[in-house]
C-alpha positions in Angstrom: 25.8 -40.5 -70.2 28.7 -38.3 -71.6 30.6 -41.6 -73.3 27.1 -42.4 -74.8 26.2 -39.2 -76.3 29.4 -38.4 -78.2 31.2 -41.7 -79.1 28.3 -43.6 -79.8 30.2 -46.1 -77.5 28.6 -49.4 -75.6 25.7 -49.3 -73.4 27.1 -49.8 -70.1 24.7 -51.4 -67.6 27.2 -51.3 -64.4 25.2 -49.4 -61.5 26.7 -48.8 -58.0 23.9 -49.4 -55.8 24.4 -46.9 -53.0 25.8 -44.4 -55.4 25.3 -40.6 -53.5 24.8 -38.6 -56.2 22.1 -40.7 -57.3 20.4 -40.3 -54.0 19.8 -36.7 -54.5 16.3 -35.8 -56.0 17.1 -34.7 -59.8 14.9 -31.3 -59.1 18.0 -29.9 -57.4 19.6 -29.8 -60.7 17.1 -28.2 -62.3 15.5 -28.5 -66.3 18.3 -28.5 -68.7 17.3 -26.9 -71.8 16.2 -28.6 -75.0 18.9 -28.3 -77.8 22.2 -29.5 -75.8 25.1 -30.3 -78.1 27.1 -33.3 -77.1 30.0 -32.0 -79.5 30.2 -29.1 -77.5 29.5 -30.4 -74.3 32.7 -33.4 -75.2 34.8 -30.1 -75.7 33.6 -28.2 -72.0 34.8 -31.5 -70.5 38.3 -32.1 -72.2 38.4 -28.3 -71.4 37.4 -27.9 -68.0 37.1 -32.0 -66.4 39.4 -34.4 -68.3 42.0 -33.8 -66.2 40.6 -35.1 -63.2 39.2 -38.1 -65.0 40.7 -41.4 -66.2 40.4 -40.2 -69.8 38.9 -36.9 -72.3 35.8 -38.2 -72.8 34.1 -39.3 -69.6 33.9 -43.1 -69.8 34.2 -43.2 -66.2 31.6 -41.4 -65.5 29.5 -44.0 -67.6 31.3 -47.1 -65.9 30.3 -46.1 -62.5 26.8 -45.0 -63.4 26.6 -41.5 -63.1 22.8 -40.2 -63.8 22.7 -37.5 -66.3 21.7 -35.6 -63.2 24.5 -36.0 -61.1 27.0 -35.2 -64.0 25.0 -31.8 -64.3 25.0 -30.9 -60.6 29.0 -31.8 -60.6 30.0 -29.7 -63.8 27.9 -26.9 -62.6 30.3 -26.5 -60.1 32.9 -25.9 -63.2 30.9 -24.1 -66.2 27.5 -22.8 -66.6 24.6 -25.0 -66.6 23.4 -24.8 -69.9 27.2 -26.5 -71.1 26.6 -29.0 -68.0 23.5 -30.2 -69.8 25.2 -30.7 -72.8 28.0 -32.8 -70.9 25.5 -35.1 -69.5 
């Protein structure tokens, strides 16, 4: 998760148990790419998400359990994939 990744920041074990996104098989993501960057990934989001998010660096993403492939498949939508993989 995003809130992981950069900060360093608690493991959070909340899962939503009928969470869509998580329903999805992960192969309609596709591979991210080996190498992703969380710094730069932390500055796509505050560039391109935060403002639709409770705060610039994703923690809600993390409390409601997002899977690193869901939060690639939703910031596709918003930057290119290979900067959504660094996001998640």
């Amino acid at each position: 998760m995003l809130l992981e990744s950069v900060s360093g920041g608690p493991s959070l074990t909340f899962r939503l148990e009928t969470n869509e996104e998580e329903a999805r098989p992960a192969a309609d993501v596709g591979v991210c790419p080996p190498g992703a960057v969380p710094e730069e990934g932390l500055a796509a989001f505050r560039a391109a998400c935060a403002q639709c998010h409770v705060n610039s660096d994703g923690w809600d993403l993390a409390h409601f359990g997002y899977s690193d492939a869901a939060i690639v498949r939703r910031a596709s939508a918003h930057v290119d994939t290979t900067t959504a993989c660094s996001m998640s």
